[in-house]
C-alpha positions as a Python dict, from the first residue, in 0.01 Angstrom:
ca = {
    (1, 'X'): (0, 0, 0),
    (2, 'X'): (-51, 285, -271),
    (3, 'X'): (-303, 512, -298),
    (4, 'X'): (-383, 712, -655),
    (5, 'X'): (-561, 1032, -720),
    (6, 'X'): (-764, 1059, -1072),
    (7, 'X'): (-814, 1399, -1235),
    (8, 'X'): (-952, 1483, -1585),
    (9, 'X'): (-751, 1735, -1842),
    (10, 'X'): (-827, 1819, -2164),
    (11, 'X'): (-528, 1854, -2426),
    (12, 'X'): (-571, 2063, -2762),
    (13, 'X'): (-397, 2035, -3115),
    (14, 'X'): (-434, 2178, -3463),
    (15, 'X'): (-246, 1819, -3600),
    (16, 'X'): (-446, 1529, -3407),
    (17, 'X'): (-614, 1379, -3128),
    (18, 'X'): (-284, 1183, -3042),
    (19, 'X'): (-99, 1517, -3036),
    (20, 'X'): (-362, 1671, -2817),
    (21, 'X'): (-351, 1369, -2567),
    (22, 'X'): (35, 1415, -2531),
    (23, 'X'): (8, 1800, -2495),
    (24, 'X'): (-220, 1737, -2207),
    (25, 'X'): (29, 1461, -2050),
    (26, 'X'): (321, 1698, -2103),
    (27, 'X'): (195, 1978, -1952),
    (28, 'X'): (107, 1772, -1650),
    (29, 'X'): (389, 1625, -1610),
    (30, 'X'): (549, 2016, -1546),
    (31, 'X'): (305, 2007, -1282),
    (32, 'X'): (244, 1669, -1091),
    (33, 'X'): (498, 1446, -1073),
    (34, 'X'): (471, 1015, -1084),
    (35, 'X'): (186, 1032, -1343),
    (36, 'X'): (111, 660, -1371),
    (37, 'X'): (-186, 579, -1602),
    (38, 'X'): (-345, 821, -1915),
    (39, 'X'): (-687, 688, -2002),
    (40, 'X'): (-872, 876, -2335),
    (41, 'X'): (-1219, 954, -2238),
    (42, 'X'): (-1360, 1159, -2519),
    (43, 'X'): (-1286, 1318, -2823),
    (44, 'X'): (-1382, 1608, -3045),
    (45, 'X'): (-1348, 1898, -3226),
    (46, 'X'): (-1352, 2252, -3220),
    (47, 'X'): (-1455, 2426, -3526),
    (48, 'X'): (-1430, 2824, -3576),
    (49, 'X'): (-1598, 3051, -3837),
    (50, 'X'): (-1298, 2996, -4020),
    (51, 'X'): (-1335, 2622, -4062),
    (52, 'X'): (-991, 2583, -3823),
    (53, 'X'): (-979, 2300, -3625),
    (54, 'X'): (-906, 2191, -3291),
    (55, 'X'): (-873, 1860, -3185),
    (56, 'X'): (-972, 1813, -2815),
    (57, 'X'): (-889, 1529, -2600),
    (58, 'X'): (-1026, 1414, -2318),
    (59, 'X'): (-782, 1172, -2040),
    (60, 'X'): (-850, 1077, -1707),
    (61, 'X'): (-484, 1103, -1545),
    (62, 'X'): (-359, 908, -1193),
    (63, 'X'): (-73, 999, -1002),
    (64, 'X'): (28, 839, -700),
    (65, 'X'): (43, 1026, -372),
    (66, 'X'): (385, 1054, -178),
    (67, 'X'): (415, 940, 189),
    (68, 'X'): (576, 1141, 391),
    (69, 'X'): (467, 1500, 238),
    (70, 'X'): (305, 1705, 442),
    (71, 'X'): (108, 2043, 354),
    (72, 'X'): (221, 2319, 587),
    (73, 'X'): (-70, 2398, 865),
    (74, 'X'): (-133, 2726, 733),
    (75, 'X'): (-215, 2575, 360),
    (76, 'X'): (-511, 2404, 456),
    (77, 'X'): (-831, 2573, 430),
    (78, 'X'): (-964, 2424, 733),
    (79, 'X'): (-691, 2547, 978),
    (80, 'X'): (-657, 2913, 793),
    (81, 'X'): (-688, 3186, 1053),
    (82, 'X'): (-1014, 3336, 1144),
    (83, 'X'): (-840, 3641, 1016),
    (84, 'X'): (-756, 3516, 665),
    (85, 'X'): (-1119, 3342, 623),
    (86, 'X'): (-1327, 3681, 700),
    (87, 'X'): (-1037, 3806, 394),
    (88, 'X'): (-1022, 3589, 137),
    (89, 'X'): (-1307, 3349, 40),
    (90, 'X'): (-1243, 2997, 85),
    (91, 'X'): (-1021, 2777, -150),
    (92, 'X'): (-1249, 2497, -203),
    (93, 'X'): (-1608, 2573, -329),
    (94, 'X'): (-1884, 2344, -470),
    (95, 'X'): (-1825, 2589, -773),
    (96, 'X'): (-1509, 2514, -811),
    (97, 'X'): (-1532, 2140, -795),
    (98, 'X'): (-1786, 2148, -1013),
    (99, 'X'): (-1777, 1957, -1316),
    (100, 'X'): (-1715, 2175, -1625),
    (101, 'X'): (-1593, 2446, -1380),
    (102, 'X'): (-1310, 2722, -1539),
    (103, 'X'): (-915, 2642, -1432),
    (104, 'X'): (-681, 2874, -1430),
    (105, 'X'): (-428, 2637, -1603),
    (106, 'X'): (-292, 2703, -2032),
    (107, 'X'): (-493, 2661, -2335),
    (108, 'X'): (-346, 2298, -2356),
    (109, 'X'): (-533, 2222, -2006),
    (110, 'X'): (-828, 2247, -1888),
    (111, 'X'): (-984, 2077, -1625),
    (112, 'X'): (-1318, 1857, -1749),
}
């Protein structure tokens, strides 16, 4: 039995939508490893004062979890120490899962 996690990136280019779309599979593949399926979801463009474009694509991405991997206790937001939760606020907010919400991530991916 396999279970697959879905997340949405968006991949820019100055060439093409294509190019875009394999920018944002790249750069994901640096990051999350056994990337099985890349689905387009949208496409556009980005135009500046200048009349330079950027192509934008949208793709759902799945990667398969790994059995066997553990997170270490202390990762988890739910088993942080009372200490660290009165420090830092909390690494999982219904801001930050959020459609549309800001990632941290490169120009060439942005979370949907």
């Amino acid at each position: 039995m396999s279970v697959y996690k879905v997340i949405e990136v968006i991949g820019t280019s100055t060439t093409s939508w294509e190019d875009a779309a394999a920018e944002a599979v790249r750069t994901t593949a640096a990051t999350i490893r056994d990337l099985r399926v890349a689905e387009v979801v949208k496409q556009d463009m980005h135009l500046d004062e200048s009349g330079a474009i950027t192509y934008r694509t949208k793709l759902q991405l799945s990667f398969k979890y790994e059995h066997g991997q553990r997170a270490h206790p202390d990762s988890r937001p739910d088993r942080a120490r009372a200490s660290d939760r009165r420090s830092r606020p909390p690494a999982f907010t219904a801001e930050a899962l959020a459609p549309g919400s800001p990632h941290p991530a490169g120009s060439a991916l942005q979370t949907a």
